[in-house]
C-alpha positions in Angstrom: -5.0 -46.5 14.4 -5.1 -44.1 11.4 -5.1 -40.2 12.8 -8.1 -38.2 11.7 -7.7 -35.6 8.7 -7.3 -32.4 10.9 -10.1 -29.5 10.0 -9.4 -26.2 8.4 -10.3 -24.9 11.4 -7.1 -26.4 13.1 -4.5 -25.9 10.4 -2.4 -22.8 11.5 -2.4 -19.9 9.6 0.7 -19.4 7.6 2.0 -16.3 9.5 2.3 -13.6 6.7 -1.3 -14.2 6.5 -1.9 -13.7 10.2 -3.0 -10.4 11.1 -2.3 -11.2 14.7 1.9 -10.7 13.1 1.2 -6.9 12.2 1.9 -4.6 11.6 5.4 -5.1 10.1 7.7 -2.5 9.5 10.7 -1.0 8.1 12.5 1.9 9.6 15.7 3.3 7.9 16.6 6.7 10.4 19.2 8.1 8.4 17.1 8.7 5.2 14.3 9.3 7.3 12.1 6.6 5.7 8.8 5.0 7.7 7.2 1.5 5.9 4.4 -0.3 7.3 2.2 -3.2 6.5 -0.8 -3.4 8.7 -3.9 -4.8 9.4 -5.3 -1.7 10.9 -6.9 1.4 9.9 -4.4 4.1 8.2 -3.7 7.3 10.4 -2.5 10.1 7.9 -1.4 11.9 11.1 1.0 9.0 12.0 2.7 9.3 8.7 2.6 13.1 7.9 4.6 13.2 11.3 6.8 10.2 10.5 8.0 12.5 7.5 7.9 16.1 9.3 11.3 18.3 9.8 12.5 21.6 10.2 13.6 21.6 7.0 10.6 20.6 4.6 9.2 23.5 3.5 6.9 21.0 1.5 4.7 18.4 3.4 2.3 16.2 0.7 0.3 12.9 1.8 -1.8 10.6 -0.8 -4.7 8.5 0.6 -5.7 6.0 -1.5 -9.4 5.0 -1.3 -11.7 2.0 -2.1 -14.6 3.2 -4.1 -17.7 1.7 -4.4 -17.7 1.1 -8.3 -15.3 -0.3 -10.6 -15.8 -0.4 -15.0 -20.0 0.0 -14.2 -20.1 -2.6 -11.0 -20.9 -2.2 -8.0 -18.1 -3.0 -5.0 -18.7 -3.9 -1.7 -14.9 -3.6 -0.5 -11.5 -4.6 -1.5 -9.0 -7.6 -0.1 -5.4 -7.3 -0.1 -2.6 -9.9 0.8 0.6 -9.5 0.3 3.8 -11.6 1.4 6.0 -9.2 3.4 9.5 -9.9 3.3 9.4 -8.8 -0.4 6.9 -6.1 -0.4 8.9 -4.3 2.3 12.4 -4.7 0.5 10.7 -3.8 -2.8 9.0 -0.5 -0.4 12.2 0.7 0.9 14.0 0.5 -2.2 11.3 3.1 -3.7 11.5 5.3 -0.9 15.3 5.3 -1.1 15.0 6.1 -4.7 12.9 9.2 -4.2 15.2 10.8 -1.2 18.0 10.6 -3.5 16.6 11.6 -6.6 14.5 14.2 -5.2 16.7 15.0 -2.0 13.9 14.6 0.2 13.2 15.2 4.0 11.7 11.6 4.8 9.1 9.2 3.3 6.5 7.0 4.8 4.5 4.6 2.8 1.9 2.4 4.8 -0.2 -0.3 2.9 -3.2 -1.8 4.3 -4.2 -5.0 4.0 -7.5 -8.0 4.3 -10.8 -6.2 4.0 -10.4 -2.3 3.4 -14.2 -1.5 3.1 -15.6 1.1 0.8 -14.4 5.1 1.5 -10.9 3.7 3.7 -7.6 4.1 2.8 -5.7 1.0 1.4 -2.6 3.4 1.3 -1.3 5.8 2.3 2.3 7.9 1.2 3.5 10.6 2.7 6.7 12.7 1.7 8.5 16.2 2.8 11.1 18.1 0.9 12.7 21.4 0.9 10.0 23.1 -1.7 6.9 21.9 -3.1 7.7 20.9 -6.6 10.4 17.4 -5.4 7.2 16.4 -2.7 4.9 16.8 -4.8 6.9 14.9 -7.6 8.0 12.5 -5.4 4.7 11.4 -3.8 3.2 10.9 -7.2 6.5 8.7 -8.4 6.4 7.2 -5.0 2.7 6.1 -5.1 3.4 4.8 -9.3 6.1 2.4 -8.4 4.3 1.0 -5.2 1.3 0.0 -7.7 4.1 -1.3 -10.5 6.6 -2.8 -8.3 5.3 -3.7 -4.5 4.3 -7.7 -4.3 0.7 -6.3 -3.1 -2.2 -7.9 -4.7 -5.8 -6.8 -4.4 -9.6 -8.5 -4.4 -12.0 -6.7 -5.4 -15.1 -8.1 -4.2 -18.5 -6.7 -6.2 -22.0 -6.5 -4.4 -23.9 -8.8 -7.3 -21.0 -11.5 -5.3 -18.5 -11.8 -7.6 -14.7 -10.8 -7.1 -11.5 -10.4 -9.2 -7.6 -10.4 -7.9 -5.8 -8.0 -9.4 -2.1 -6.5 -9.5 -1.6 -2.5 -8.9 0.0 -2.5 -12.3 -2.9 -3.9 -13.7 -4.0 -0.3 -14.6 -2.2 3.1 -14.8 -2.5 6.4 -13.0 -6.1 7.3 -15.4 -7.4 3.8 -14.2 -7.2 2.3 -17.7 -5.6 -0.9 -18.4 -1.9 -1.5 -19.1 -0.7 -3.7 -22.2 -4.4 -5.1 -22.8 -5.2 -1.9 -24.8 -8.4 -1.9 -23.3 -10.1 1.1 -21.5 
């Protein structure tokens, strides 16, 4: 006797879609850096204190927001997936490159992902330094090479019921496109 086709409802979730296996984190003590990947709503408290230490004399944290319109339309909220094994190498490796380049106190870069509604943070970096110029240098080079570099992708999903996916590096700091030369 042939077996049935089994539903969608019983075919298992691969697990770095499951948000049930989340958050997932790196943790590198030494350099002092925090990474997460998480299902759950961003604390910037949790990652301001991941960074803190007597000797930062500069403290700067970055939300990332979803906002309700994007080029004229109308968004109802934003989707991200990601798969995790290389977004947290890739994540590390930028925050390693910022404490040595800017001899930094500790970084912490959390990324939220599925459904981050409208006003939430999708991300969220963190940084402290010795003086104010490397952290607030940092953060900003921090936040750029998560949105070139990290294997995060995003859904935008528009109220009229369309949606696109989209790659950080799709657009640049401004919000205008990169390499299409459109605006």
């Amino acid at each position: 006797m042939a077996s049935e086709p089994q539903s969608s409802e019983s075919t298992p979730v691969p697990a770095h879609l499951d948000p049930k296996t989340y958050p997932r984190t790196h943790h590198n003590p030494t350099q002092n850096i925090h990474i997460t990947l998480t299902y759950e709503t961003l604390d910037p408290n949790t990652y301001l204190s991941q960074t803190a230490s007597p000797a930062a004399g500069a403290n700067t944290l970055f939300l990332g927001t979803t906002r309700d319109t994007f080029e004229g339309r109308s968004v109802s909220q934003l989707s991200y997936t990601t798969y995790p094994p290389l977004a947290l190498k890739t994540l590390a490796g930028i925050a390693e490159a910022a404490v040595k380049t800017h001899r930094l106190e500790g970084v912490s870069i959390a990324h939220r992902l599925g459904t981050v509604p409208i006003g939430e943070a999708s991300i969220a970096i963190a940084v402290s330094a010795g003086h104010r110029g490397a952290a607030w240098r940092a953060g900003e080079e921090v936040l750029e090479a998560c949105k070139e570099k990290a294997e995060i992708w995003k859904r935008e999903e528009f109220v009229d019921g369309g949606m696109e996916w989209r790659a950080n590096a799709d657009r640049d700091a401004e919000g205008k496109a990169v390499g299409t030369g459109v605006v």
